[in-house]
C-alpha positions as CSV (number, residue, x, y, z in Angstrom):
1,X,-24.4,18.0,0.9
2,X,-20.7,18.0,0.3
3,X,-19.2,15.0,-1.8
4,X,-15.8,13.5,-0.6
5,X,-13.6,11.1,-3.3
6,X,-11.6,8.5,-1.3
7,X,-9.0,7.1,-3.6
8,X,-6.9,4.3,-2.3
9,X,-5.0,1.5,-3.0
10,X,-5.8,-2.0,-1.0
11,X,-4.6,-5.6,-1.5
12,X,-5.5,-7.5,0.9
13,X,-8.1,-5.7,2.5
14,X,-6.5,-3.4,5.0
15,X,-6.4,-0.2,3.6
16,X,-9.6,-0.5,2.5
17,X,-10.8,-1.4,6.3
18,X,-9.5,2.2,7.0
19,X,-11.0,4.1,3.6
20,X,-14.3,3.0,5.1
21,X,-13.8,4.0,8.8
22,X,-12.5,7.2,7.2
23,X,-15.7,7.6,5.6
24,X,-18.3,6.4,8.3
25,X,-16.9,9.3,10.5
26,X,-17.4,11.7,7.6
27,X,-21.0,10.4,6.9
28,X,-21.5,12.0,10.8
29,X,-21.3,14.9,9.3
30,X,-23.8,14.3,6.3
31,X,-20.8,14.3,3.5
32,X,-21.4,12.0,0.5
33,X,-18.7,9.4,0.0
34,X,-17.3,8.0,-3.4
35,X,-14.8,4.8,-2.3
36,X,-12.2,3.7,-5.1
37,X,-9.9,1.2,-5.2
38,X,-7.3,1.8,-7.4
39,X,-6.9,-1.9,-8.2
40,X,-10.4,-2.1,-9.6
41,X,-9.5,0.4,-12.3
42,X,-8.6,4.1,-12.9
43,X,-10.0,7.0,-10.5
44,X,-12.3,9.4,-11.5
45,X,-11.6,12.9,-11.8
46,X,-11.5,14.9,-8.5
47,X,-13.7,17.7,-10.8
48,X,-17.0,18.3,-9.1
49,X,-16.0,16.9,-5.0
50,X,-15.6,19.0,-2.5
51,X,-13.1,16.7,-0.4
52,X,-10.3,14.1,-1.8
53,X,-8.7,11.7,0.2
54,X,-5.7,9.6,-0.5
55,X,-4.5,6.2,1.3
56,X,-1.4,3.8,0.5
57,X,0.4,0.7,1.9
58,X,3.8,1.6,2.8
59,X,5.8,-0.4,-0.1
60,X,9.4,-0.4,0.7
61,X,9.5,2.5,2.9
62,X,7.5,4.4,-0.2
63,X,3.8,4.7,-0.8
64,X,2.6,2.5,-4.3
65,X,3.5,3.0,-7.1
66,X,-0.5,3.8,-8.2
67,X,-1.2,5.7,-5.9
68,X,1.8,8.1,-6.6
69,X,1.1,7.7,-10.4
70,X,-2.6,9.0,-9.6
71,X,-1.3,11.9,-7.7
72,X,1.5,12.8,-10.4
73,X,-1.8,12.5,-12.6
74,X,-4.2,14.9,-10.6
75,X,-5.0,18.4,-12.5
76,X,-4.1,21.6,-10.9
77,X,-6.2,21.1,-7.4
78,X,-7.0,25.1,-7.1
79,X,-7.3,25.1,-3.3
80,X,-9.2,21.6,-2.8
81,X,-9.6,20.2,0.7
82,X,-7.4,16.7,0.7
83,X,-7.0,14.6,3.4
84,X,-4.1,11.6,3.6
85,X,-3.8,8.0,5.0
86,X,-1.2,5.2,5.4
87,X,-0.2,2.0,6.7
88,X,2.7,0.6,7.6
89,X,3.4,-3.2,8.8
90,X,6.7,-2.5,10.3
91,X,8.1,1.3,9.5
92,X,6.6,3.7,7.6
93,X,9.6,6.1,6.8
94,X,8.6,9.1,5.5
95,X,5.8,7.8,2.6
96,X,3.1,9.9,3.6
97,X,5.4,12.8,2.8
98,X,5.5,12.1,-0.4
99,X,1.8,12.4,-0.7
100,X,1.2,15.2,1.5
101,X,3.7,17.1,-1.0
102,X,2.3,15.7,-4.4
103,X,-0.6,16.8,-3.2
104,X,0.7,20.7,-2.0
105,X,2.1,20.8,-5.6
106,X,-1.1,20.2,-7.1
107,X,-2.6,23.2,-5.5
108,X,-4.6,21.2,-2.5
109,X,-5.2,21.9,0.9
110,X,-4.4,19.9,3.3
111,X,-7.0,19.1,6.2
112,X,-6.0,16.1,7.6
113,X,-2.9,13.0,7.7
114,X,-3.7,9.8,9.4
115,X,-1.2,6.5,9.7
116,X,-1.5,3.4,11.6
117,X,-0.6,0.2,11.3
118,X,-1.5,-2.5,9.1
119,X,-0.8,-6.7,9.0
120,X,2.4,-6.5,6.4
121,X,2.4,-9.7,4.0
122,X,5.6,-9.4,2.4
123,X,7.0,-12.2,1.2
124,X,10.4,-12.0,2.2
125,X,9.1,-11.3,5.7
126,X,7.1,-14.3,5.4
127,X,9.7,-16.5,4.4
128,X,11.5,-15.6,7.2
129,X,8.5,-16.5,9.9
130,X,7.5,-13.3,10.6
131,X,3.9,-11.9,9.7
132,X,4.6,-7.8,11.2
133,X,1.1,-6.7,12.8
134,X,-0.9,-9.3,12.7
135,X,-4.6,-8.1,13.4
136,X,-3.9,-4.8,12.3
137,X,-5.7,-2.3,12.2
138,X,-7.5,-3.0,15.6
139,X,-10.9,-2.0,16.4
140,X,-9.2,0.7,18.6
141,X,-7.3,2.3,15.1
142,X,-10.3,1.4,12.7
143,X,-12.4,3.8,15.4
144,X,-9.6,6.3,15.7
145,X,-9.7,6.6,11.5
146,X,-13.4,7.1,12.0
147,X,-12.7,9.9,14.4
148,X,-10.5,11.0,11.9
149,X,-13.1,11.4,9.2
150,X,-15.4,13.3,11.5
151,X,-12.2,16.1,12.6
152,X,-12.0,16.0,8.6
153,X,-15.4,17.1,8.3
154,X,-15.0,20.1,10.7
155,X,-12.2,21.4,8.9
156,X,-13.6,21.3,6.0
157,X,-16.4,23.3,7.3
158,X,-14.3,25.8,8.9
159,X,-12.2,24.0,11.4
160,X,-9.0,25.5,12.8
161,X,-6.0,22.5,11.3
162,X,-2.6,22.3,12.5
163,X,-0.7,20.9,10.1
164,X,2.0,17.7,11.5
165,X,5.6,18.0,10.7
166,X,6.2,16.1,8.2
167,X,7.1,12.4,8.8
168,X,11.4,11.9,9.6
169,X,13.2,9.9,6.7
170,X,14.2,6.4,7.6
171,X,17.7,5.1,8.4
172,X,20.1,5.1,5.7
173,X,19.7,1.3,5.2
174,X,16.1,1.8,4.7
175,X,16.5,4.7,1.9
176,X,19.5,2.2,0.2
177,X,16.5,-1.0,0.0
178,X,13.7,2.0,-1.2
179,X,16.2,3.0,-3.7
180,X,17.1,-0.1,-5.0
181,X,13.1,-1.0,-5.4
182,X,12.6,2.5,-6.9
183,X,10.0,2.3,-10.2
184,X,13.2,2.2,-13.2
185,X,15.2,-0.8,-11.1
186,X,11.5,-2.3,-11.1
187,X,10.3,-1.7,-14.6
188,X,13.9,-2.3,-16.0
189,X,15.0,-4.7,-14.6
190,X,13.5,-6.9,-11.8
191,X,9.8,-7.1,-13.8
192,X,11.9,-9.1,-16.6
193,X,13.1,-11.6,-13.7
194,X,10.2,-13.3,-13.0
195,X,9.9,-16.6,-13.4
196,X,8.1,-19.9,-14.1
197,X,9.2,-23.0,-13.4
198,X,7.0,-24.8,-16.0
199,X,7.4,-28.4,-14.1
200,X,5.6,-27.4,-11.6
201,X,3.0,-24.3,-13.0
202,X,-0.9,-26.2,-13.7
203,X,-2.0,-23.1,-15.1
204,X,-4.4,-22.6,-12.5
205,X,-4.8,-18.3,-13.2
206,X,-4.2,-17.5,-10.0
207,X,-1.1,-15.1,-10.8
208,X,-3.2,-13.7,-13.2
209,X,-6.3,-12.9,-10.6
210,X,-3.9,-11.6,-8.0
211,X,-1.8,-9.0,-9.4
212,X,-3.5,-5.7,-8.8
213,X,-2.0,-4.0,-12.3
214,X,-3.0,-6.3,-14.4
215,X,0.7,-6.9,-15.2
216,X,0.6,-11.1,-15.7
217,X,-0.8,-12.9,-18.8
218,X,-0.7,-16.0,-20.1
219,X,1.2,-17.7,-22.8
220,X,-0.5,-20.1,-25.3
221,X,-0.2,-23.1,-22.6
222,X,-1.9,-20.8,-19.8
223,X,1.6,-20.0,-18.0
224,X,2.2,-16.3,-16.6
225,X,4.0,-13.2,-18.5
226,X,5.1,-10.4,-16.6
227,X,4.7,-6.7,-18.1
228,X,6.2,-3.8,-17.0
229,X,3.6,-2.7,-14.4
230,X,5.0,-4.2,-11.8
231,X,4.3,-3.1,-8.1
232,X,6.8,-5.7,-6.5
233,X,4.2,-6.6,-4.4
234,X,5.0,-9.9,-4.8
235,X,1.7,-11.7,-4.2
236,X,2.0,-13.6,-7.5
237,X,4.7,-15.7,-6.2
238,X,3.0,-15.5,-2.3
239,X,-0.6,-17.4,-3.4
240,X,1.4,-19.4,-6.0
241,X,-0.7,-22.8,-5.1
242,X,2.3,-25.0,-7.0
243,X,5.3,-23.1,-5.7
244,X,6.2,-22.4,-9.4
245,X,7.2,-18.8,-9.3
246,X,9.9,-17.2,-7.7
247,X,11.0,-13.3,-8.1
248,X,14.1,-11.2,-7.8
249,X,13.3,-11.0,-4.0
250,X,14.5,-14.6,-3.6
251,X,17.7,-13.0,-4.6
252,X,20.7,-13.9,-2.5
253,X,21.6,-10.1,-3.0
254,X,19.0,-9.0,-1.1
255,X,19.0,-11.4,1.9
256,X,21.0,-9.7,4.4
257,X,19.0,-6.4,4.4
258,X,15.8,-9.0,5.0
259,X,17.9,-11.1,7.5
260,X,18.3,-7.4,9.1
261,X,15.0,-6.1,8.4
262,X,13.0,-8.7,10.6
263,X,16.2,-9.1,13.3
264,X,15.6,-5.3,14.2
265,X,11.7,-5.2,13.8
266,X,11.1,-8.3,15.9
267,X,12.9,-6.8,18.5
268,X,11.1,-3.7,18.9
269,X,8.7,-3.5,21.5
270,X,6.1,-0.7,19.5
271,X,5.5,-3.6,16.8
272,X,3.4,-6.4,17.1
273,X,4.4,-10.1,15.2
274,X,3.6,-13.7,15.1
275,X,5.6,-16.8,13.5
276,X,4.0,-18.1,10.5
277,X,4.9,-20.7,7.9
278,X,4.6,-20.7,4.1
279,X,3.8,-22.9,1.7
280,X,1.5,-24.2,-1.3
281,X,0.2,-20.3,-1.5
282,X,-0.8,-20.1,1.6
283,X,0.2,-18.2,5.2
284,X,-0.1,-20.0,8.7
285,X,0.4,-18.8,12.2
286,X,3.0,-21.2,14.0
């Protein structure tokens, strides 16, 4: 029996949805699956699997930043079957390609790439009224990622593969917003602009719970301290129950490319959306 690591990163539950349709459709085929999360704590090594699979979110046109750090990570992969997965709420630009290619330069070989879509809970979306694929991934995408799994298996048994282009880069204004969320603007900069207000913070924890890093603490009095480890994911401020935190994403700097963002995404007919309203750490359809 062949052993398959899935590695992935999932916040609110979607990615993982897919990880284990992935895997269901390679069970068909008698492999042995090891799921991990990247939020629960570091990967094992890929040493001693057969198969390694990698899936990411779509983060500002970019896969996460942990899942590219356990990539960059990965020892020499000396021909190793590897297999790649993402969602995207609205676009997904061209973040699988930088997978698919970390993964090339680690020596892998590459037996499968699957994307579909996936509800997108940014904040700045949110703010706006606009949840982006709601009820993603269907039942019709979680059984195309188990069909998925099972071609996998094939392949890796022999199975002809044709590998897909890879994906086209995003618009210009799309690369401009990935590079100005890249990992030194984060770590430098925006990570240190969090803030409190102290007013309205109970210390209720919650920050602390949510971020998938580990990146918040607590001062003396039980109010969150942001690291460097920041993902910009932005749920801290999102399920803030007291409204106490806002980010750099509330900048007025950054409002026009949202404002465009959601303008040109809610008028496209390939994506899916609902109205929603905000509030008190919580999201609700309209």
């Amino acid at each position: 029996m062949s052993k398959c690591l899935i590695v992935y990163f999932s916040q609110g539950g979607t990615t993982e949805q897919v990880a284990e349709s992935i895997a269901a459709g390679l069970r068909t085929n008698a492999h042995e699956i090891d799921l991990h999360n990247v939020r629960d704590g570091r990967p094992p090594s890929p040493e001693g699997y057969d198969l390694l699979g990698i899936g990411t979110p779509t983060y500002y046109y970019r896969p996460a930043f942990d899942i590219s750090d356990y990539v960059a990570g990965l020892p020499a992969l000396a021909g190793l079957p590897a297999f790649v997965f993402v969602l995207h709420g609205t676009y997904r630009g061209d973040a699988g390609n930088a997978i698919r290619q970390g993964l090339a330069q680690k020596g892998a070989q590459e037996v499968g790439y699957f994307h579909c879509q996936g509800a997108d809970y940014y904040l700045s979306y949110l703010k706006q009224g606009y949840l982006f694929s709601p009820d993603h991934p269907t039942e019709e995408e979680l059984s195309q990622a188990k069909k998925f799994g099972h071609q996998v298996s094939i392949r890796v048994g022999g199975g002809a593969y044709t590998r897909p282009e890879d994906d086209p880069a995003p618009a210009f204004i799309y690369r401009f917003e990935r590079f100005t969320t890249n990992r030194w603007f984060t770590q430098k900069m925006y990570s240190r602009l969090f803030r409190v207000n102290k007013k309205k913070c109970t210390a209720c924890g919650l920050c602390v719970q949510e971020c998938p890093t580990g990146n918040i603490t607590e001062d003396e009095n039980g109010r969150p301290i942001w690291g460097r480890n920041c993902l910009l994911c932005l749920y801290c401020e999102m399920h803030c129950p007291d409204e106490a935190i806002t980010s750099p994403a509330s900048w007025p700097l950054f409002t026009p490319f949202m404002k465009y963002n959601v303008r040109h995404a809610s008028r496209d007919p390939s994506l899916d959306h609902a109205r929603v309203t905000t509030g008190q750490g919580k999201v609700e359809r309209s």
